[in-house]
C-alpha positions, 0 to 999 in steps of 0.5 A, spaced: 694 659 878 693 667 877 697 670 881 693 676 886 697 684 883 699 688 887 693 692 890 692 700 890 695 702 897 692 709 899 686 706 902 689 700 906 696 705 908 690 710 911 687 704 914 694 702 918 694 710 921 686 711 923 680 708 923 675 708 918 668 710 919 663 708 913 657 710 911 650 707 913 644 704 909 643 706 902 635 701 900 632 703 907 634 710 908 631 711 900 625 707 903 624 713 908 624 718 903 618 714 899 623 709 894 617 704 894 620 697 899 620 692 892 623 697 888 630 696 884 634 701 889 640 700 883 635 702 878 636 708 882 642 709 878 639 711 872 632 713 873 633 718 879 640 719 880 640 725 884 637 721 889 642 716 890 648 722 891 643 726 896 644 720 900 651 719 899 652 727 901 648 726 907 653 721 909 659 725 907 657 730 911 655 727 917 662 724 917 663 717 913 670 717 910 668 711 906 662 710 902 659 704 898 656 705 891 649 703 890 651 696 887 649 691 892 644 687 888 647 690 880 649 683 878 646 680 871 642 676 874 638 681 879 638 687 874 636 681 869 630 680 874 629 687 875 627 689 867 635 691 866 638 686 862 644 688 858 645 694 862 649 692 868 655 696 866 651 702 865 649 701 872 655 700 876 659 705 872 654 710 874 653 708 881 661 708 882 661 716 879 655 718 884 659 716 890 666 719 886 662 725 885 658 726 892 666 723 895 669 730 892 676 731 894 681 729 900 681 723 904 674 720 903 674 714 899 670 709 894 668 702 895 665 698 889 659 694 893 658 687 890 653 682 895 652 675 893 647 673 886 641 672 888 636 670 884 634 672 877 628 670 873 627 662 870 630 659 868 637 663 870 637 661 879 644 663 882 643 657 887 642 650 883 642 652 875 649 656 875 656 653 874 661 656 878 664 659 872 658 662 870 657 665 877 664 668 876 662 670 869 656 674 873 661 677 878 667 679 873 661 684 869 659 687 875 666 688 877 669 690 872 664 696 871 666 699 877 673 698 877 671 702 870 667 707 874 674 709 879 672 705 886 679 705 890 676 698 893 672 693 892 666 690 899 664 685 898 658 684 903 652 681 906 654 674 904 651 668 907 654 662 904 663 662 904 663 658 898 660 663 894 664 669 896 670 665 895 668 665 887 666 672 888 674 675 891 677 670 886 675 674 881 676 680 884 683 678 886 685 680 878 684 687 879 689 691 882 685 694 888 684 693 896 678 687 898 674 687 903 670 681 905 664 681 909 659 675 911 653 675 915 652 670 921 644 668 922 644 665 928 648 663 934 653 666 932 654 662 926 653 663 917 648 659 914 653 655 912 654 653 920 661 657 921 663 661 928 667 668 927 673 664 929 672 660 922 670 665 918 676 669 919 681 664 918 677 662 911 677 669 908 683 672 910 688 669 906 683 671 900 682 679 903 684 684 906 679 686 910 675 680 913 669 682 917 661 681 917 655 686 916 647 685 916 644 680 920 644 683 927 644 688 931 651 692 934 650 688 941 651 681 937 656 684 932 660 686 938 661 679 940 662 676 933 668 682 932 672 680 939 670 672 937 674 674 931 680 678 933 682 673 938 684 668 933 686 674 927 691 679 927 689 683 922 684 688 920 676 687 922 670 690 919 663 691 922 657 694 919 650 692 924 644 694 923 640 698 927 638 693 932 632 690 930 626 692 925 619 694 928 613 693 924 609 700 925 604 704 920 606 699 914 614 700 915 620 697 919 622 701 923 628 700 926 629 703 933 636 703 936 639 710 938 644 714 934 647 715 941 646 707 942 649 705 935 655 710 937 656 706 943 656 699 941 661 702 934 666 704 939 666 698 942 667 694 936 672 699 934 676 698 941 676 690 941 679 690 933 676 693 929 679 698 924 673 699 919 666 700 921 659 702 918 652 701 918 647 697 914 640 696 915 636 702 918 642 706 919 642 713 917 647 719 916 645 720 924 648 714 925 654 715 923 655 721 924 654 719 932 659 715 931 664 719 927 663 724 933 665 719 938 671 717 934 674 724 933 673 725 940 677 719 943 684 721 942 687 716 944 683 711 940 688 707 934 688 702 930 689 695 935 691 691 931 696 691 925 695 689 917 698 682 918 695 675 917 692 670 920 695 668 927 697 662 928 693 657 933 691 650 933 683 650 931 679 645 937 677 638 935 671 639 932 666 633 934 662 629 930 655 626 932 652 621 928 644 619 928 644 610 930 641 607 923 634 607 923 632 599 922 627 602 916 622 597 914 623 600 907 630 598 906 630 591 909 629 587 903 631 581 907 628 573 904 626 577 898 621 582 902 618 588 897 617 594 901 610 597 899 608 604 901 600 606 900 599 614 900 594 617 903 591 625 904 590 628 911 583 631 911 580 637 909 577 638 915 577 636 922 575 629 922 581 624 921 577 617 923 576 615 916 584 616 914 586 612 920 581 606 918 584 606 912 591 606 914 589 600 919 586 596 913 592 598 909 597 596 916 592 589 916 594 587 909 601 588 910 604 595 907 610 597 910 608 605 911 604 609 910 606 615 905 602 622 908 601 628 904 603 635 906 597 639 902 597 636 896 596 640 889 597 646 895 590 646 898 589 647 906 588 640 909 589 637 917 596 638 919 600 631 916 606 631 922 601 630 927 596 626 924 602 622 921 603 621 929 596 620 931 596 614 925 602 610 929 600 610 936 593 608 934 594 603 928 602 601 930 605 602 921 611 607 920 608 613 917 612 617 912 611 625 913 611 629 907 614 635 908 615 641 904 619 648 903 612 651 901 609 652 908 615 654 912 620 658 914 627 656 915 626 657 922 619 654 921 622 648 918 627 646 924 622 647 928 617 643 925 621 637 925 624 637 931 616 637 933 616 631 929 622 628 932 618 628 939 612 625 937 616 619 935 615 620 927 621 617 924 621 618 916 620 623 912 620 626 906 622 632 903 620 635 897 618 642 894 611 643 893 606 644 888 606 653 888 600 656 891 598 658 884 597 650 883 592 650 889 590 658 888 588 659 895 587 665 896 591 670 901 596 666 901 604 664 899 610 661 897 616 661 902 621 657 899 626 658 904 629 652 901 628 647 895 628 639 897 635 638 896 637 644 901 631 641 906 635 634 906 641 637 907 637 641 914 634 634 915 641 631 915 644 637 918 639 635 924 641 626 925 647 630 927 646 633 932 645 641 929 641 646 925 643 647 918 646 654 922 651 649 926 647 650 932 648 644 938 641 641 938 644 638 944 642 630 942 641 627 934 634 626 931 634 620 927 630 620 921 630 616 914 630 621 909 626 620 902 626 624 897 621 624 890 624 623 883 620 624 877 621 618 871 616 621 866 620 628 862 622 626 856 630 628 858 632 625 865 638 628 866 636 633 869 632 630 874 638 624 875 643 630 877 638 633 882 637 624 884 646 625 886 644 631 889 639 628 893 642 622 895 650 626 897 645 630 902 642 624 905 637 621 902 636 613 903 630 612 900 626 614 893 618 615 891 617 616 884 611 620 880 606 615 877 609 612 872 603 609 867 608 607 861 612 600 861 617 604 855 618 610 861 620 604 865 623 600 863 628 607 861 628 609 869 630 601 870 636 602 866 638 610 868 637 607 875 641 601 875 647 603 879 642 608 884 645 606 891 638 607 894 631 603 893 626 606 889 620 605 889 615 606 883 609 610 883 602 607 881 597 612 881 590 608 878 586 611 874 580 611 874 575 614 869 577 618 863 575 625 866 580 623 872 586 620 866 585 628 862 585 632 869 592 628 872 594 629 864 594 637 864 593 640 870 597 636 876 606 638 876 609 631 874 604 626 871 604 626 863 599 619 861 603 616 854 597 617 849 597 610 848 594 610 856 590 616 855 587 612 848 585 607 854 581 610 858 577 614 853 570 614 854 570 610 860 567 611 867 565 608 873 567 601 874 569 601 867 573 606 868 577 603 874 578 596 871 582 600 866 585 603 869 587 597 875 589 593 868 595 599 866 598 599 874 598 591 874 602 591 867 606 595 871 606 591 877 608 584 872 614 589 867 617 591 873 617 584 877 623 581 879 627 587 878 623 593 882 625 595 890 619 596 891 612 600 889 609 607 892 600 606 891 597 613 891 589 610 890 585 616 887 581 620 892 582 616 898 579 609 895 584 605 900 580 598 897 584 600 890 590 600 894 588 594 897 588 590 890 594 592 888 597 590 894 594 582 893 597 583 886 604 585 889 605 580 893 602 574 889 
């Protein structure tokens, strides 16, 4: 185990002695002053220094003895997205010399500024793609760069999940310099990992010598975080709030809270514990230098706690509420029973009586659930929560509602399924959607908040009794979860370990693409073969050749064996569907004795295919 050296003393010696006021924003103070608001601020380093140093200057003058270099997102995957690739080293030893620079002599300080990885440009993503080594990796260039470039400290900073800024200060711990560790809670107090101030604290103190939070919310709010974290703590805090929050004017988010009002607050902060404290977005040097006026003028202001570790107080039980299991039709393989699913699309305009019919024929013919469709291929149709909801009081068939990370926020997602909730849908499931270029609506956008692995975690998250934050819901939701998997790329190991993914964040159920090859089958039936859930094989009928050519080339997922495209060449009409009802009832024999159950998606809404196949199933 790498043993931590002994770090620079100067800046943790001043910090015993007095409190320290660092500096405010660097991107929306650049912004103000014309830096367009998508711009690369760490590209600024190069391509216009002077500007970074003005606002470090401005910020020394108005009384900041700490400043951050202009390092917050120069990591390699970041600057990569940024045109800057190979050039990370460059970046961060310039942003240390213009802050070193603008500091000049005496006892204002440097401190490295490090944030969490972001995402880069395909196929590099920090959040599923990368190992841990590889994020270390990532971290270790941009750290050493500014340790290069003369930093007296390293702050790392706006970190929403603890696992990845315990990466980032294990590496920084190999480099003989004072840590500062700062987390960014979201909601109710909480990261986005769900810890209290209390928690986070105890989690990063043994890692740091700073432990605070920044970003996020504004000084009233953080206020409550430092007096949280100092009952439990008896070390040195930081805290950099926001300005309040941003108000949208003329193009521009403004952010609106007073100098005076900022100073206020900051005091506060400084009086429950805190012994370093800044600004993040929307602060200026005005900000700061308020602040900084109301430290000098304050005599009798000291630092309130010493250096010391983490005070020794038992955590409360935390207690643990579990959703009751749902009694699925989908699991229930009891006399031989075989789930069958049949999907069908929510319409493109307001009347759903066509949907529902067929949804009652399908009911009559014994199909489990019927599988409802979130604008599928990203074109807008009728909502399918409160469609799904329509269809189970009128029809009386569990409905599974696809939901999907295109349309919707995180705040948006939880809200969402709490709806869900209260009209009685009980299964869902989670995938990531087609991009809105796949259905090219025009004006409108990915959210992709989250992936279908996070989106379960959030589901999960909810059938116990909290949001994906670790709010109390004050009761559980009680959702089966599914998820998707596609059997058809010619390696499935990236798909088998996004299936483990799926599964440990709580899927029970699996729906696959359509599968139209028995070799593609009879590989999933041997990958699958310890797979703890049921999965249900897709068959999508085709239906003509034209049909069989578009799925082939242009929708995400499907890929028709030649020997099938071969098939429906030429064919149209009733031709054409006998053809292709005659591939899915191979499948349907190659996979009998064997498969858990199937998932019937019939081409535009031709419920009578569905129907067909049903009757072949159950024979």
């Amino acid at each position: 185990m790498l043993c931590r050296p002994v770090a620079d003393s100067s800046f943790l010696s001043y910090l015993q002695e007095r409190i320290v006021v660092a500096d405010g924003a660097m991107g929306t103070l650049l912004h103000a002053r014309g830096i367009a608001a998508d711009s690369c601020f760490e590209a600024l380093n190069l391509s216009r220094p002077d500007q970074v140093r003005d606002v470090h200057e401005a910020y020394r003058r108005a009384g900041a003895r700490l400043l951050e270099t202009n390092t917050f997102a120069a990591n390699g995957l970041q600057l990569a997205a940024a045109g800057l690739a190979g050039r990370v080293a460059e970046v961060n030893r310039q942003g240390a010399r213009l802050a070193r620079e603008a500091a000049g002599r005496g006892d204002v300080f440097v401190a490295g500024a490090v944030g969490p990885l972001g995402r880069g440009p395909a196929p590099l993503s920090a959040d599923e793609d990368l190992s841990d080594v590889q994020r270390q990796a990532l971290f270790r260039e941009q750290i050493s760069a500014l340790v290069d470039g003369g930093v007296d400290l390293l702050l790392f900073e706006t970190f929403p999940r603890l696992h990845e800024l315990q990466l980032a200060l294990a590496v920084g711990r190999e480099f003989a310099l004072p840590l500062v560790a700062q987390m960014t809670f979201i909601a109710d107090g909480r990261t986005a990992d769900g810890l209290d101030a209390a928690q986070l604290v105890r989690a990063l103190r043994p890692l740091a010598d700073v432990v605070g939070c920044n970003c996020g919310c504004g000084p009233h709010d953080m206020l409550q975080r430092v007096r949280e974290m100092a009952r439990v703590d008896l070390g040195p805090l930081s805290a950099f709030a926001n300005s309040g929050f941003p108000q949208y004017v003329n193009g521009r988010h403004l952010y609106l809270a007073t100098p005076a009002y900022f100073a206020d607050r900051g005091h506060e902060m400084m009086t429950a514990g805190a012994a370093l404290v800044g600004g993040c977005c929307g602060t200026t040097p005005d900000h700061i230098r308020a602040l900084a006026d109301r430290v000098a003028a304050d005599r009798s202001l000291r630092v309130a706690v010493p250096l010391a570790r983490v005070a020794e107080r038992d955590a409360p039980p935390v207690e643990t509420v579990v959703a009751a299991p749902i009694d699925s039709p989908l699991l229930n393989r009891a006399d031989g029973h075989l789930p069958v699913t049949v999907e069908l699309d929510p319409p493109r305009g307001l009347d759903c009586r066509a949907v529902v019919e067929g949804a009652r024929q399908l009911a009559d013919c014994g199909v489990d659930a019927i599988s409802l469709a979130e604008n599928p291929l990203a074109r807008i149709r009728m909502g399918n929560l409160a469609l799904a909801a329509r269809i189970q009081d009128e029809v009386g068939i569990p409905v599974i509602a696809h939901v999907t990370c295109r349309d919707r926020s995180l705040i948006g997602l939880h809200s969402e399924l709490m709806g869900a909730h209260l009209l009685g849908i009980r299964h869902v499931l989670a995938v990531t959607g087609d991009p809105v270029a796949v259905g090219g609506e025009a004006g409108s956008s990915n959210v992709f908040d989250l992936n279908s692995v996070g989106l379960l975690s959030l589901l999960n998250d909810l059938n116990h009794g909290r949001t994906s934050l670790g709010g109390d819901l004050g009761g559980v939701t009680r959702f089966c979860l599914g998820a998707a998997f596609n059997p058809n790329p010619r390696s499935l190991s990236g798909q088998l370990r996004k299936l483990e993914k799926k599964i440990a964040a709580g899927a029970r159920f699996i729906q696959t693409q359509p599968v139209y090859s028995g070799a593609i089958l009879e590989r999933m039936r041997s990958a699958l073969q310890d797979c703890p859930i049921p999965v249900l094989i897709g068959l999508l009928p085709l239906v003509s050749e034209r049909n069989a050519e578009f799925l082939h080339n242009e929708v995400p997922g499907i890929e028709l064996p030649d020997g099938v495209r071969q098939r429906m060449r030429g064919t149209s009409g009733a031709v054409g569907v006998a053809a292709g009802m005659a591939v899915m009832e191979e499948l349907i024999e190659a996979s009998r004795g064997w498969a858990d159950g199937y998932y019937i998606m019939p081409p535009f809404g031709r419920v009578e295919l569905a129907l067909e196949l049903v009757k072949r199933i159950r024979r």
